[in-house]
C-alpha positions as a LaTeX table, in Angstrom:
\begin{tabular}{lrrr}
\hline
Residue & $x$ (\AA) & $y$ (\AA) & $z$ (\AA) \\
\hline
Unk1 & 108.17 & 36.11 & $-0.24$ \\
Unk2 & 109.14 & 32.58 & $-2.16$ \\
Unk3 & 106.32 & 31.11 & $-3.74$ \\
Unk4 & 105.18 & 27.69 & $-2.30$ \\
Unk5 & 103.42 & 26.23 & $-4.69$ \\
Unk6 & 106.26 & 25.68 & $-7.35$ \\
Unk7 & 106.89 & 21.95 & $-8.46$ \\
Unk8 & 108.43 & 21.52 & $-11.45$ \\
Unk9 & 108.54 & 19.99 & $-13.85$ \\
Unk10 & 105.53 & 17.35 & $-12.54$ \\
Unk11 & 106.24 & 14.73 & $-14.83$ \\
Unk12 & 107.67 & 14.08 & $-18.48$ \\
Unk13 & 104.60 & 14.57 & $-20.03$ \\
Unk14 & 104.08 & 17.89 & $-18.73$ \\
Unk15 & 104.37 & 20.56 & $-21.60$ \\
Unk16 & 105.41 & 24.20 & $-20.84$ \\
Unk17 & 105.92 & 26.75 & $-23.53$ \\
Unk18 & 107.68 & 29.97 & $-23.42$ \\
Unk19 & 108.06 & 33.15 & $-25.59$ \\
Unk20 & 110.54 & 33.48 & $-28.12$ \\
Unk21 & 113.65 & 36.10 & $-28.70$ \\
Unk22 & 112.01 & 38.75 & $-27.24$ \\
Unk23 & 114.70 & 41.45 & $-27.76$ \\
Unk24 & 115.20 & 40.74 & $-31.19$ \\
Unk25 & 111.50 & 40.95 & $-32.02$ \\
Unk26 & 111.19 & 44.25 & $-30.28$ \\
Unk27 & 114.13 & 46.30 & $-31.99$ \\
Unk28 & 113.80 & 44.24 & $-35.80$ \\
Unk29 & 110.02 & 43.67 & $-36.02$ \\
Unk30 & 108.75 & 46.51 & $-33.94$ \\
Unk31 & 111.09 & 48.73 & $-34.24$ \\
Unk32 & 111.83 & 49.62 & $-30.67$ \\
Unk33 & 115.02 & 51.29 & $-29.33$ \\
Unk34 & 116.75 & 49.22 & $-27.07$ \\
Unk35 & 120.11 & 50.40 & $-25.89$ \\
Unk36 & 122.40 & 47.76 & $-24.34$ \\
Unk37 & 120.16 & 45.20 & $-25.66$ \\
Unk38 & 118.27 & 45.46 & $-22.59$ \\
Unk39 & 114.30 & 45.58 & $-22.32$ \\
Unk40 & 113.77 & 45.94 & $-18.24$ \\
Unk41 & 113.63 & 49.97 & $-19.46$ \\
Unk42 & 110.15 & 49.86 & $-20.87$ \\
Unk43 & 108.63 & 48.85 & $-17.00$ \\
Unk44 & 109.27 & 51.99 & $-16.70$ \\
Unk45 & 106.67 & 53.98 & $-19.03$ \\
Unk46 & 103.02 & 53.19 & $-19.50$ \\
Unk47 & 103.73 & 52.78 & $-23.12$ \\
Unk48 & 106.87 & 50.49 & $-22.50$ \\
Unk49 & 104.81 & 48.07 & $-20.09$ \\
Unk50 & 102.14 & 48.08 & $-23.24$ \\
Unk51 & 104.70 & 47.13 & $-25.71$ \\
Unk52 & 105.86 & 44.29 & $-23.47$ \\
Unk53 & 102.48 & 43.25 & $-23.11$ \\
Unk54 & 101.47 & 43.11 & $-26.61$ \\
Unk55 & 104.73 & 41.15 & $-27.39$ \\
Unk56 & 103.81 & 38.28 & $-24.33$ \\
Unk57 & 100.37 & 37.92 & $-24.74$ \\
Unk58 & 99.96 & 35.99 & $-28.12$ \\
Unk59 & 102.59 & 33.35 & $-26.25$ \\
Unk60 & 100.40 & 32.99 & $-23.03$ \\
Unk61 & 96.88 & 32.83 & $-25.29$ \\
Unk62 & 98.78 & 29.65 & $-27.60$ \\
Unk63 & 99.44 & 28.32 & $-24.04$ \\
Unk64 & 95.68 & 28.72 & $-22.51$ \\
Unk65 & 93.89 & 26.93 & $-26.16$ \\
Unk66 & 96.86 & 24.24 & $-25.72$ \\
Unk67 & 95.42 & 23.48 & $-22.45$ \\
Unk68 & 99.55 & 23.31 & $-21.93$ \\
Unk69 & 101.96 & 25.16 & $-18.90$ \\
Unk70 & 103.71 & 28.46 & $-19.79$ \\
Unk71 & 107.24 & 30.05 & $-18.42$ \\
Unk72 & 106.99 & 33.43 & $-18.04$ \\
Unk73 & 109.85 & 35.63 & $-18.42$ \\
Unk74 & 110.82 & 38.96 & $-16.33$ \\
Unk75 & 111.93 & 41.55 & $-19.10$ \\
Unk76 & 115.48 & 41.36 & $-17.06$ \\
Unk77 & 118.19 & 39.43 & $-18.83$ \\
Unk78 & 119.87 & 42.76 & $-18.96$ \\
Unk79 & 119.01 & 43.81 & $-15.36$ \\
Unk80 & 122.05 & 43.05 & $-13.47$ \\
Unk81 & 124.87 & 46.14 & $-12.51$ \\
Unk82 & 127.36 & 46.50 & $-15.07$ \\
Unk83 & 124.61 & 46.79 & $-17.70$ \\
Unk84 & 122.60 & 48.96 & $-15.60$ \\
Unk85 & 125.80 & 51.23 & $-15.08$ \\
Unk86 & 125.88 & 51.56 & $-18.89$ \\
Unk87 & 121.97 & 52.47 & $-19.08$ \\
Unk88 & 122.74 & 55.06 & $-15.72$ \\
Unk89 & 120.51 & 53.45 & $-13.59$ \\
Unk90 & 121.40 & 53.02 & $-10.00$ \\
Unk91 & 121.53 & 50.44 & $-7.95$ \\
Unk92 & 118.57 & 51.25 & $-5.58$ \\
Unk93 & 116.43 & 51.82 & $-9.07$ \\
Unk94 & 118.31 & 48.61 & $-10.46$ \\
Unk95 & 116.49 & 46.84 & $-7.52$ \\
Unk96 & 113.14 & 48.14 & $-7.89$ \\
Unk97 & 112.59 & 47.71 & $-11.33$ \\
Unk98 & 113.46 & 44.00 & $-10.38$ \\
Unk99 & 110.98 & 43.61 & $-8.27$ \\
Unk100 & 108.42 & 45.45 & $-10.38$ \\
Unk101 & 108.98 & 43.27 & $-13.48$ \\
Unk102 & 108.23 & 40.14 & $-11.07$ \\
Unk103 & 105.13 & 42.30 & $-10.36$ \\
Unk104 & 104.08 & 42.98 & $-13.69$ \\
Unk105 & 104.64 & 39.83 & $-15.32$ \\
Unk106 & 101.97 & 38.41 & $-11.88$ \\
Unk107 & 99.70 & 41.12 & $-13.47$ \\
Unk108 & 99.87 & 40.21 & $-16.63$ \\
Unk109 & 99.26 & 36.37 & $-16.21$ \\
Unk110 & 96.12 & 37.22 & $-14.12$ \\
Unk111 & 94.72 & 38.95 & $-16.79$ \\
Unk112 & 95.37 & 36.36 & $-19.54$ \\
Unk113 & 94.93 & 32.96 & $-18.45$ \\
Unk114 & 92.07 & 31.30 & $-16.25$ \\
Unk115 & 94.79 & 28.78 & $-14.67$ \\
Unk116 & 97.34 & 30.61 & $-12.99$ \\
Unk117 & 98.81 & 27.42 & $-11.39$ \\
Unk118 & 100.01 & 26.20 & $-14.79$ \\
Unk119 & 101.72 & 29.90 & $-15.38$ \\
Unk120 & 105.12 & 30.10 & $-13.40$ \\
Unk121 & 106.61 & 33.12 & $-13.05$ \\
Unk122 & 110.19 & 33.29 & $-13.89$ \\
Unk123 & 112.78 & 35.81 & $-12.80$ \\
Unk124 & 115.59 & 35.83 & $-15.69$ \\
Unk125 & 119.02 & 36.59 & $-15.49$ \\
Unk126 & 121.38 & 36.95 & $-18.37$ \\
Unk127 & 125.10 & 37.41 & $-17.79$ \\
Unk128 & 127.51 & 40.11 & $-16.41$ \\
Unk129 & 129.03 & 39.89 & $-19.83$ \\
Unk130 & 128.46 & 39.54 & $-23.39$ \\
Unk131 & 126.35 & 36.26 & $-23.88$ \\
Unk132 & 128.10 & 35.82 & $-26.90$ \\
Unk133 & 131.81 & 35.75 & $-25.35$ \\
Unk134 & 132.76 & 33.92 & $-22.30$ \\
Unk135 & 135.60 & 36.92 & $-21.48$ \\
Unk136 & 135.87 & 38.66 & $-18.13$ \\
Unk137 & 134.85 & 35.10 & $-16.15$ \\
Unk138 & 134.16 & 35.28 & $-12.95$ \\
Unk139 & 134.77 & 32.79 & $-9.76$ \\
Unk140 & 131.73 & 30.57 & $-8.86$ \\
Unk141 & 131.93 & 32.90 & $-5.75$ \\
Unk142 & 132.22 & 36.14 & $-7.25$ \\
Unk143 & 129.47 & 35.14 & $-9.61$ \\
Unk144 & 126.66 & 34.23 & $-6.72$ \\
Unk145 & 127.79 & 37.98 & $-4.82$ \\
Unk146 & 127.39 & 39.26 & $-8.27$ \\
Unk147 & 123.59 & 38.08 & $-8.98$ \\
Unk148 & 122.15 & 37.62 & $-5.46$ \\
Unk149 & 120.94 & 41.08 & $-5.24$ \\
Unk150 & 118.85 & 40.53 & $-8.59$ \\
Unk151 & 117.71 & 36.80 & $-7.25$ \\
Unk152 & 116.62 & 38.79 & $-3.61$ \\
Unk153 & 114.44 & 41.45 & $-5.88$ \\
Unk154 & 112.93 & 38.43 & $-7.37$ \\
Unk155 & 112.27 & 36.51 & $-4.33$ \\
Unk156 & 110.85 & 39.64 & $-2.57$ \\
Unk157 & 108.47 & 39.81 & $-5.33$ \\
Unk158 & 107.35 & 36.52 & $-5.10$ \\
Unk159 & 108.96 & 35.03 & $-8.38$ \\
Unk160 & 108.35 & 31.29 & $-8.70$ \\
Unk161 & 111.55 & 30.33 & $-9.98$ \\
Unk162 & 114.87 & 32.29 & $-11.56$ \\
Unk163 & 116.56 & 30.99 & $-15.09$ \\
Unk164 & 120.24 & 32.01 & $-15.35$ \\
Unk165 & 119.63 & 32.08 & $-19.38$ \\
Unk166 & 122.83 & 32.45 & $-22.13$ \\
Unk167 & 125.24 & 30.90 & $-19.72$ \\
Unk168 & 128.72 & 30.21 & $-21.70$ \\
Unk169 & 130.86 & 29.14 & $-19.17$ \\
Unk170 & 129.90 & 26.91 & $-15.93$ \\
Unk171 & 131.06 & 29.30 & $-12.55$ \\
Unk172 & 128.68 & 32.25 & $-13.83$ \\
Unk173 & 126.46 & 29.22 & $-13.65$ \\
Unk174 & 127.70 & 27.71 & $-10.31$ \\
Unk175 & 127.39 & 31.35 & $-9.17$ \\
Unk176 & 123.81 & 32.03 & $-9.67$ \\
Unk177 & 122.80 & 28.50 & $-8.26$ \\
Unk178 & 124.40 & 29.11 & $-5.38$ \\
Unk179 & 122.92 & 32.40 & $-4.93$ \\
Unk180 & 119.22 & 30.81 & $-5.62$ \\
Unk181 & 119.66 & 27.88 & $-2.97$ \\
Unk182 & 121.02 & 30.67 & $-0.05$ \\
Unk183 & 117.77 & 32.38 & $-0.90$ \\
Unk184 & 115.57 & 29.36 & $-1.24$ \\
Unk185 & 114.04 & 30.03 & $-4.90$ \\
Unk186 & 114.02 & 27.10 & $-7.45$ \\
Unk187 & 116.73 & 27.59 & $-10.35$ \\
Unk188 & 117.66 & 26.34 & $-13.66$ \\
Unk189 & 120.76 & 26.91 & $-15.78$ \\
Unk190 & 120.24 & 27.17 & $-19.52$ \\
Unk191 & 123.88 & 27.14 & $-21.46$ \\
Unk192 & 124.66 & 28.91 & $-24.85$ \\
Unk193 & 127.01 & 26.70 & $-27.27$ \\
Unk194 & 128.67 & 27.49 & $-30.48$ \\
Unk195 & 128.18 & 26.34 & $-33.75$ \\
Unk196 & 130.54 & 23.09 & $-32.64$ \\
Unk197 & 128.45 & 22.09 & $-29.35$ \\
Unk198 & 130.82 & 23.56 & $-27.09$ \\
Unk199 & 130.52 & 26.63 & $-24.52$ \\
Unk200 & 132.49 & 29.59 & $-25.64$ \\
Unk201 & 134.93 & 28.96 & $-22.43$ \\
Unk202 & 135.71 & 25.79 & $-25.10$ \\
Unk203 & 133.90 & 23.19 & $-22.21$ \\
Unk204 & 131.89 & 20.78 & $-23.57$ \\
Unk205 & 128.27 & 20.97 & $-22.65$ \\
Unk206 & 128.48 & 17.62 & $-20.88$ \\
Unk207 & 131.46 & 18.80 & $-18.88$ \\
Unk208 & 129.16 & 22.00 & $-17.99$ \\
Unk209 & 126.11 & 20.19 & $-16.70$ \\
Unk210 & 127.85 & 17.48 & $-14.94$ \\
Unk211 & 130.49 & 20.14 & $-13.01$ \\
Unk212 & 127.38 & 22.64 & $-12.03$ \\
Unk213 & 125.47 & 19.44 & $-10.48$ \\
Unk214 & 128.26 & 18.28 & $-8.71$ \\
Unk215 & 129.50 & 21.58 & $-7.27$ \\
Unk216 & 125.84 & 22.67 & $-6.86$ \\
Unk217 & 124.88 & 19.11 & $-4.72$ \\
Unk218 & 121.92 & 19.01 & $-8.42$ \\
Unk219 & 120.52 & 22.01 & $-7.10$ \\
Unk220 & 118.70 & 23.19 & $-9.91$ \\
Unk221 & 115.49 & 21.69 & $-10.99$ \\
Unk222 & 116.35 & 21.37 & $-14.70$ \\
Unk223 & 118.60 & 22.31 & $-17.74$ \\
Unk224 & 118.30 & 24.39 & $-21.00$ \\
Unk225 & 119.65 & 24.68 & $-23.90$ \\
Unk226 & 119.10 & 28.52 & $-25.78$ \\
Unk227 & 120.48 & 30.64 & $-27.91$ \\
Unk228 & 122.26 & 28.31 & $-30.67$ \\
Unk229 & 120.28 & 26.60 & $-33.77$ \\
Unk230 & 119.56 & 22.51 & $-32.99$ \\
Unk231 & 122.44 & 22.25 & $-35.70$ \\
Unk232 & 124.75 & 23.31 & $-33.10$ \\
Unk233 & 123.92 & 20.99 & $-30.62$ \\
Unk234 & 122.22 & 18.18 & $-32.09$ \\
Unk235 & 125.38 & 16.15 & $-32.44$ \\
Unk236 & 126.23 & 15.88 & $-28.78$ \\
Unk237 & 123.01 & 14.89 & $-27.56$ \\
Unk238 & 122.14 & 11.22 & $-28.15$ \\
Unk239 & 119.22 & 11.38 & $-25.35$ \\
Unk240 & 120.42 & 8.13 & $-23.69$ \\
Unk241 & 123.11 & 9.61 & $-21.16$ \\
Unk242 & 122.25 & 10.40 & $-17.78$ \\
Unk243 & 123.24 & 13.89 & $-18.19$ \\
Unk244 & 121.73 & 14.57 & $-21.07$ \\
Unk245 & 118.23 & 13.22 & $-19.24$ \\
Unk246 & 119.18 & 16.72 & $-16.97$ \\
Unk247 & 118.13 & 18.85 & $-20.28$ \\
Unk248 & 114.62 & 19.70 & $-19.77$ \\
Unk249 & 113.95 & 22.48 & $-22.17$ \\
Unk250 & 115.27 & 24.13 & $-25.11$ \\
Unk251 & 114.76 & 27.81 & $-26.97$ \\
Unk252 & 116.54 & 27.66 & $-30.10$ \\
Unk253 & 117.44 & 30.52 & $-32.25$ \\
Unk254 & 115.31 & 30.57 & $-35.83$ \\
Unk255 & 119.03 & 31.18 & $-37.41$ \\
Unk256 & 121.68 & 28.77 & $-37.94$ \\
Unk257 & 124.28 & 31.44 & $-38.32$ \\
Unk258 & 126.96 & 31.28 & $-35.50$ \\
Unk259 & 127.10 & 33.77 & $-32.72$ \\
Unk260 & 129.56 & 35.87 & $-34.11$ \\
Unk261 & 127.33 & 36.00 & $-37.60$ \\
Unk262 & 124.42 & 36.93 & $-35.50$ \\
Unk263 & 126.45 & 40.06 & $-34.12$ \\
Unk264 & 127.40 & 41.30 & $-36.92$ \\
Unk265 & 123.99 & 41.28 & $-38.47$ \\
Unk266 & 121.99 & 44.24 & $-39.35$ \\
Unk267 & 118.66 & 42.40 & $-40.64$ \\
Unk268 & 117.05 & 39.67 & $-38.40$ \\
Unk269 & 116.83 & 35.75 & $-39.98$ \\
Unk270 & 113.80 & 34.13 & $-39.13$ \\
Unk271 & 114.74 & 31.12 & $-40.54$ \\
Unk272 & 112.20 & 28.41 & $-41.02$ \\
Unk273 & 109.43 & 28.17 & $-38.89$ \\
Unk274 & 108.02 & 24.97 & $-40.08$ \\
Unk275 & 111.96 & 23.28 & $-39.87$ \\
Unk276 & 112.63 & 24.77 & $-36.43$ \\
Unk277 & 109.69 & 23.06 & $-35.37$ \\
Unk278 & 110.88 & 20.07 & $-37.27$ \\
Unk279 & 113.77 & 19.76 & $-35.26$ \\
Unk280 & 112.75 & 19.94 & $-31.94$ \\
Unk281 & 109.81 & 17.36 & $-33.00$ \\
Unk282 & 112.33 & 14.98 & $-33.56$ \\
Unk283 & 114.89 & 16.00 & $-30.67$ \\
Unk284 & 111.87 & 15.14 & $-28.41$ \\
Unk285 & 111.31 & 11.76 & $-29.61$ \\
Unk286 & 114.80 & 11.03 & $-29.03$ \\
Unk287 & 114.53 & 12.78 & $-25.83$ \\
Unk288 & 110.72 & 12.79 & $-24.82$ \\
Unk289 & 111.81 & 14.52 & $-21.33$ \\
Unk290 & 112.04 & 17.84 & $-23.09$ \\
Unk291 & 109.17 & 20.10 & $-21.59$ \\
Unk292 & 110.10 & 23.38 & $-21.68$ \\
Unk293 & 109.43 & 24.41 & $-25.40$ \\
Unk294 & 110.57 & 27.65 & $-26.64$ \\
Unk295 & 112.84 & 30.73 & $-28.65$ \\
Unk296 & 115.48 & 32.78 & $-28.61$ \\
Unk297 & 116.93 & 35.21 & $-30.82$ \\
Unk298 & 115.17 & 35.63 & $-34.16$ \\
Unk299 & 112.02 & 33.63 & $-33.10$ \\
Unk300 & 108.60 & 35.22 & $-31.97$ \\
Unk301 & 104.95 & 33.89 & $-31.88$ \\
Unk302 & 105.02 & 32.19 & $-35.70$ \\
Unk303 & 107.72 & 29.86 & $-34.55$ \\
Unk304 & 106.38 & 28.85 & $-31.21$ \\
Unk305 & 102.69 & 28.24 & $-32.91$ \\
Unk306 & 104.98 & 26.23 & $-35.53$ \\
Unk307 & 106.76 & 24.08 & $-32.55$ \\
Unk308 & 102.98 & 23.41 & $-31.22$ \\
Unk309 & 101.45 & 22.43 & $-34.22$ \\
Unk310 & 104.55 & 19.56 & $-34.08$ \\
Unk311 & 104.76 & 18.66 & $-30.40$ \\
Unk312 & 102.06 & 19.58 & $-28.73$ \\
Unk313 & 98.86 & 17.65 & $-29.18$ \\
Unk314 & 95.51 & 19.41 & $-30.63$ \\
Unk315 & 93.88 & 18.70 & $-26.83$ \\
Unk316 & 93.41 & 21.90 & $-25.69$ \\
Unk317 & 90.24 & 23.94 & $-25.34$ \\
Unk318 & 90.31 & 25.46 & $-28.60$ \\
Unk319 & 90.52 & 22.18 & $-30.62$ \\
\hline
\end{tabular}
């Protein structure tokens, strides 16, 4: 069923956080095996669903003493056919393992916070691809055929919304919107860029944005930005354009190494907590309509407690 109650985001001065790079933090700090990248596995196994539980729950509890929103993620970036192919799971288990990680996430923010209606559940979908490389690209058409079986496991389980997260070029994007709207769940499109502000198709993030809108009819409720370092993008976004007013949230990585450094990288880089959380202070006073506060690769609870302590006001229940 599609949930009814989803509105988002309620106003500008509505704060939602989300976790941070939670495959990173699984194979680097705990030490987890994940093949392919891909976490959706560990719903499988008592022990796997603990892990995942233990990594989410510090993230929701930050949210609950904020007295702030929270996003939470499906385990599923990876959960989509040519990655389950490579992990030989079929299709039919592909499917359920969908819907049980919209399931389990509903589970898991029962148990944690005492306001479910300021938890949304979010069904996320990475790429067919490598997020880093914008080879292989689909048609906008192929793209939504591609992904609407993963969006229908998510409806069916009563997801709130679906993220299309990494996105580096704009039909994957166009794709998954489309798929979304036939199914009637809410959707946002979060775009990757490289160290220069551009996709890795070479479009410029402007160009991305303003081409999904227009071919989408501004279907989706709201825009990210994920997976690069503020460095990266910081340059093209002067918070005064009407398309840059469509950027609603943003989940930096804690490295400002480019995507092909980050590959190649055996150890993780943190970074800075305290100038991550520097940044994004200041990119939302230029741009105060950024809501949606998160990570991505390299970050995990320190940073997003670092972001709060800059943006988010002490008003919660544990000030």
């Amino acid at each position: 069923m599609t949930s009814s109650r989803f509105a988002f985001p309620p106003s500008d001065q509505a704060i939602f956080l989300t976790d941070g790079g939670l495959e990173t933090a699984l194979v680097f700090l705990e030490g987890i095996d994940l093949p392919c990248f891909a976490a959706f596995p560990l719903l499988r196994s008592e022990e796997g669903r603990a892990r995942l539980e233990t990594y989410f729950a510090p993230f929701i509890r930050t949210a609950v003493e904020r007295d702030v929103g929270f996003i939470l993620d499906t385990p599923t970036w990876r959960a989509n056919p040519d990655w389950a192919a490579k992990l030989n799971v079929s299709p039919g288990d592909l499917m359920e393992v969908n819907r049980e990680a919209v399931l389990w996430a509903t589970h898991l923010r029962d148990r944690l916070s005492d306001s479910r209606e300021r938890v949304f559940i979010n069904g996320a979908i990475g790429p067919r691809g490598d997020g880093y490389r914008a080879d292989a690209q689909m048609k906008a058409e192929e793209a939504q055929a591609y992904h609407a079986l993963q969006v229908e496991a998510f409806r069916e389980a009563g997801a709130d919304l679906v993220s299309a997260i990494t996105m580096n070029y704009a039909e994957e994007a166009i794709g998954i919107v489309r798929a979304a709207e036939a199914l009637g769940l809410p959707v946002v499109v979060s775009f990757t860029v490289e160290t220069d502000g551009r996709l890795a198709s070479g479009e410029t993030l402007q160009s991305a944005i303003e081409r999904t809108d227009r071919e989408t009819g501004h279907t989706p409720a709201y825009y990210m930005i994920n997976c690069a370092h503020p460095t990266h993008f910081d340059g093209v976004l002067d918070g005064r354009d009407d398309w840059t007013r469509r950027i609603r949230g943003l989940r930096a990585n804690a490295s400002a190494k480019s995507h092909a450094e980050l590959d190649e990288s055996t150890e993780l880089d943190p970074g800075d907590p305290v100038d991550l959380a520097q940044r994004y202070r200041d990119l939302r006073r230029r741009m105060p309509h950024l809501s949606v506060l998160g990570g991505c690769c390299g970050t995990d609870h320190r940073h997003i407690a670092a972001i709060c302590e800059a943006c988010v006001p002490a008003l919660g229940r544990a000030a």
